[in-house]
ZAMARKOL-416040 format. One line per 2 residues: their letters; for each residue z, x, y of C-alpha. Coordinates in steps of 0.25 Angstrom, whole numbers. Layout:
REM ZAMARKOL-416040
a	Z/X/Y ~ ...;
***
This chain:
REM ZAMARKOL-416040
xx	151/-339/445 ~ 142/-343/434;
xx	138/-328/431 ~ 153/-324/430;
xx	158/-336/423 ~ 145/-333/411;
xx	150/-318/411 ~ 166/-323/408;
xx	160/-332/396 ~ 150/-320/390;
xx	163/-310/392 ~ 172/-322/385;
xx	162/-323/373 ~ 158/-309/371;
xx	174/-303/374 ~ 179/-313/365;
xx	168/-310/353 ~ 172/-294/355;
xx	189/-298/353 ~ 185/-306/342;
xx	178/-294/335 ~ 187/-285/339;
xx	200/-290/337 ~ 206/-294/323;
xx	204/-306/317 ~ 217/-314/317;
xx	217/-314/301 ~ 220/-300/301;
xx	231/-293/299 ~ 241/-294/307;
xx	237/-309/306 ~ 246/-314/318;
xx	242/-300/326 ~ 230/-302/327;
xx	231/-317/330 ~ 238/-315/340;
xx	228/-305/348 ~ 218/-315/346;
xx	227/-325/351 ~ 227/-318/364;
xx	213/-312/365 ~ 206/-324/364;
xx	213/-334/371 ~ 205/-334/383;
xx	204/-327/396 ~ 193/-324/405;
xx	190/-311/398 ~ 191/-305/412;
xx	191/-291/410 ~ 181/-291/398;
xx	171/-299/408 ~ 175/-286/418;
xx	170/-276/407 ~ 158/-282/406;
xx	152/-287/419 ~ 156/-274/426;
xx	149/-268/413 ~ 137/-276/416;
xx	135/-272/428 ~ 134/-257/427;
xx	125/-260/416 ~ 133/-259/403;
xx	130/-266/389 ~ 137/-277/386;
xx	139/-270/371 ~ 147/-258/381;
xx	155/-268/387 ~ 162/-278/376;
xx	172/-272/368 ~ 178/-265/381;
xx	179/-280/386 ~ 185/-285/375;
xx	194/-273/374 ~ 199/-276/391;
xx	202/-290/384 ~ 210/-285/374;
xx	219/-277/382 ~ 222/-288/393;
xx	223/-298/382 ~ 234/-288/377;
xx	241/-287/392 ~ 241/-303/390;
xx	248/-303/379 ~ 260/-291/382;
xx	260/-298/395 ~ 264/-311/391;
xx	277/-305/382 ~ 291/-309/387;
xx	294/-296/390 ~ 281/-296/401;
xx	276/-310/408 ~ 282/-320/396;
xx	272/-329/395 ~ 268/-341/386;
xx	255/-344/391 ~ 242/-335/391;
xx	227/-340/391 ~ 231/-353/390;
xx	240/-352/375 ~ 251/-345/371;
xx	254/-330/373 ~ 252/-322/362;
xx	269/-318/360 ~ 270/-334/362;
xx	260/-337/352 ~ 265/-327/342;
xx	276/-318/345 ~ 279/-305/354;
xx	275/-294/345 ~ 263/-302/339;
xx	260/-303/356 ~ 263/-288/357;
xx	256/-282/346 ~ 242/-292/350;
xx	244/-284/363 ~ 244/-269/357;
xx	234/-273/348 ~ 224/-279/358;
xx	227/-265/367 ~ 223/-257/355;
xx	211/-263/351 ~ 206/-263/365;
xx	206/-249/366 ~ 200/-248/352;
xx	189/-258/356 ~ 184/-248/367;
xx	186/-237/358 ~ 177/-241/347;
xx	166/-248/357 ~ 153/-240/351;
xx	145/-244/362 ~ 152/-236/372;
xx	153/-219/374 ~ 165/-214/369;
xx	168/-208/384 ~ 166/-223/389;
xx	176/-228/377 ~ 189/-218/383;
xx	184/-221/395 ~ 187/-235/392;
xx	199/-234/385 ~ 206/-225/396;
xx	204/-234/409 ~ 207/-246/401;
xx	219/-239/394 ~ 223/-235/410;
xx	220/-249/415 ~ 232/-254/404;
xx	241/-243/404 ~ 243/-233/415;
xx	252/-234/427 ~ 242/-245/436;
xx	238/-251/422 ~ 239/-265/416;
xx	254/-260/409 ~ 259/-255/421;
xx	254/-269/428 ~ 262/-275/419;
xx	274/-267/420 ~ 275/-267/434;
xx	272/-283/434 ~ 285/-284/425;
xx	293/-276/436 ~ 290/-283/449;
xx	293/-298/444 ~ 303/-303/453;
xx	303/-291/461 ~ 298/-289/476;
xx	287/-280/476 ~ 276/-276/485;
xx	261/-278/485 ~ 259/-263/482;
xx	266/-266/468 ~ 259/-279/466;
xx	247/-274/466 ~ 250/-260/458;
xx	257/-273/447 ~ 243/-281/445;
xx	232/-268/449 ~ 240/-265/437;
xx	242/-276/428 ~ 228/-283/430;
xx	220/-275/437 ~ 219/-264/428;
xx	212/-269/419 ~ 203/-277/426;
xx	199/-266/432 ~ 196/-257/420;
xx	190/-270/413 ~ 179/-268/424;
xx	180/-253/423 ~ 176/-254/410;
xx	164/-259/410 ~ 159/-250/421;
xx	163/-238/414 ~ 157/-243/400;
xx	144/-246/410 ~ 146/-232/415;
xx	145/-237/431 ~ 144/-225/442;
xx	158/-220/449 ~ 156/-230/462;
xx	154/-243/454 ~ 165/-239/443;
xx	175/-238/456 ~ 168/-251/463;
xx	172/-258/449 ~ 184/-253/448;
xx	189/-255/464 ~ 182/-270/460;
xx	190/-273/448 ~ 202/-265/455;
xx	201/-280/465 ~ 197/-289/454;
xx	211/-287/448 ~ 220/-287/459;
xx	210/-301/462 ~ 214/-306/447;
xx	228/-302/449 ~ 232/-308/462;
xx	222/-321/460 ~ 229/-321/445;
xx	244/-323/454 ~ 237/-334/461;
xx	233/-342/449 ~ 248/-341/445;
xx	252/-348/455 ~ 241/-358/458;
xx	236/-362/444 ~ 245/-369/433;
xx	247/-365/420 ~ 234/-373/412;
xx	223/-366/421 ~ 229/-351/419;
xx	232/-353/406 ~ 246/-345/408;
xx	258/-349/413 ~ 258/-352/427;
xx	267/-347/438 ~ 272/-336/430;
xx	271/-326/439 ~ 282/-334/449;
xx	291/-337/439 ~ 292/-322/434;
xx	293/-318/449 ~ 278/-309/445;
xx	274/-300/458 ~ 260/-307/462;
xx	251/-309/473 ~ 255/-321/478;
xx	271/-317/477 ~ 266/-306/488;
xx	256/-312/496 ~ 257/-327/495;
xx	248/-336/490 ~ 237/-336/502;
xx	238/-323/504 ~ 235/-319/488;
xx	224/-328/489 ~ 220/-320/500;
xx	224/-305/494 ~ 214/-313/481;
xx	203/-314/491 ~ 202/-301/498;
xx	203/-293/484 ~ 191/-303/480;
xx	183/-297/493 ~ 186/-284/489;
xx	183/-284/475 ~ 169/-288/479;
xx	168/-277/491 ~ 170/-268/479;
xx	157/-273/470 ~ 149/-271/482;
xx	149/-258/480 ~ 142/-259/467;
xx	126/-259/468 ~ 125/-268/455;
xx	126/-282/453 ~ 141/-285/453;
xx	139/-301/455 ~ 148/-304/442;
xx	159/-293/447 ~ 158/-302/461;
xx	160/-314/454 ~ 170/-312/446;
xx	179/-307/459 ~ 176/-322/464;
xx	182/-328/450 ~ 197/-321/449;
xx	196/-324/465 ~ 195/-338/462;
xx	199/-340/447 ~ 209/-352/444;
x	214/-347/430;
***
C-alpha cells in the first residue's frame, strides 16, 4: 500500500498547511479560543475525509488547487463533531488523538465554542474558494450542510447514538444510527471531490454507493477496534462503547460475525468501483486499509 500510505502523507502536509493558513493564530483574540481549536485541529488524525476529497478529485480529473480548502473545510467540520462529541453531556471522554479533549484541556464552553467556530469557518472556507464556480460553491455547502444536519445526517447520527445506549434495538436502527453519524460525511467528503471535478451522473452514484459502503466499513471495523485494541494504539479510551452500553456491531452480531458483516461490505465497496471506467486503484486500496486498520 505504498501508493495509499504516500497519498495519506501528501493530504497530512498539504491539509495541515491549509488549517494553518486558515484558522487564526493562537495569539489572537480570543487568545484561549483560538488555542483551543488549534489544540483540536492539529492533533493528529488520518485526515480521512480530506484524503477522500482529493483522491476521488483526482481521479475525475480536478486540480489539486479546486480540491484543498474543501478538504481542509471536511476536516474542520469532523474536527468540530470530535470535540461536541466528547462533552459530558454526549460520549464524556478524557482521551482524544492520543491528548486530552478539548473541554478536559480547557473547559466546556472554550470546547463548545472551538466547535461552532470550526463549523463556521468551514462553510466560510468553501465560500470564498476562488478557484471554484460559484454554482460549485453552494453546491458544496448544501450537501455538506445535509451531510451534518438533516434527519439521516451527522447531528441526527448522534442524537440517535445518545438514545439507544443501553437500549435493545434492532439492526435497522443501528445502521440508520452510524449511516448517520459517520457515514454522512464520509460519503459527501468523497462527493465532494467528484462534484468539484464535475464527474458524470453514473460515476457520481457509483462514488456515492462506494463511500455509502466505506462508512458502514469504517463504522463497524471502528466497533471492533474498541474491543480488540487497548487504549495506547487508539489513542481514545478503550472499551467505552461497552461500559456506556453503545448500540454497535459486535453488541448485535458477535464478534466473528462482525468480522464477517466487515468483510462482505469490503467486497461490495469494490463491486461498486468496478463500475467506473477510470483508474480507481487508490479508492480500492483504501477499502483494504479501514478493512484491516489497527488504530
Amino acid at each position: 500500500m505504498v501508493g495509499l500510505e504516500k497519498l495519506f502523507a501528501e493530504c497530512r502536509e498539504v491539509t495541515d498547511k491549509a488549517l494553518d493558513e486558515l484558522i487564526p493564530l493562537s495569539e489572537t483574540e480570543p487568545k484561549k479560543l483560538h488555542e483551543a481549536i488549534r489544540w483540536s485541529i492539529f492533533a493528529g488524525g488520518k485526515r480521512f475525509r480530506p484524503m477522500l476529497v482529493l483522491a476521488v478529485g483526482r481521479i475525475f480529473g480536478a486540480e489539486d488547487k479546486q480540491l484543498w480548502r474543501t478538504a481542509a473545510a471536511v476536516e474542520m467540520i469532523h474536527t468540530y463533531s470530535l470535540i461536541h462529541d466528547d462533552l459530558p453531556a454526549m460520549d464524556d471522554d478524557d482521551l482524544r488523538r492520543g491528548r486530552q479533549t478539548c473541554h478536559v484541556k480547557f473547559d466546556e464552553a472554550t470546547a463548545i465554542l472551538a466547535g461552532d467556530c470550526l463549523q463556521a469557518l468551514a462553510f466560510q472556507t468553501i465560500a470564498e474558494d476562488e478557484s471554484l464556480a460559484h454554482s460549485v460553491r453552494v453546491k458544496l455547502i448544501s450537501e455538506i450542510a445535509r451531510a451534518e444536519g438533516t434527519p439521516l445526517g451527522m447531528v441526527a447520527g448522534q442524537y440517535f447514538d445518545l438514545e439507544a445506549e443501553g437500549q435493545s434495538i434492532s439492526i435497522q436502527q443501528l445502521e440508520r444510527i452510524h449511516h448517520s453519524k459517520t457515514g454522512a460525511m464520509i460519503t459527501v467528503s468523497a462527493q465532494a471531490g467528484a462534484i468539484i471535478a464535475n464527474a458524470s451522473a453514473s460515476d457520481f452514484q457509483a462514488i456515492t454507493d462506494y463511500s455509502v459502503k466505506l462508512g458502514l466499513l469504517f463504522q463497524i471495523t471502528d466497533d471492533l477496534l474498541d474491543i480488540t485494541q487497548p487504549t495506547e494504539v487508539l489513542g481514545k479510551t478503550a472499551g467505552k462503547d461497552l461500559v456506556a452500553e453503545k448500540a454497535t456491531y459486535p453488541s448485535l452480531y458477535g464478534l466473528e460475525e462482525a468480522q464477517k458483516l466487515a468483510e462482505k461490505v469490503h467486497a461490495e465497496a469494490c463491486q461498486e468501483l468496478d463500475k467506473i471506467e477510470k483508474d480507481t486503484e487508490i479508492l480500492r486500496l483504501l477499502v483494504d486499509f479501514i478493512l484491516h486498520r489497527k488504530a
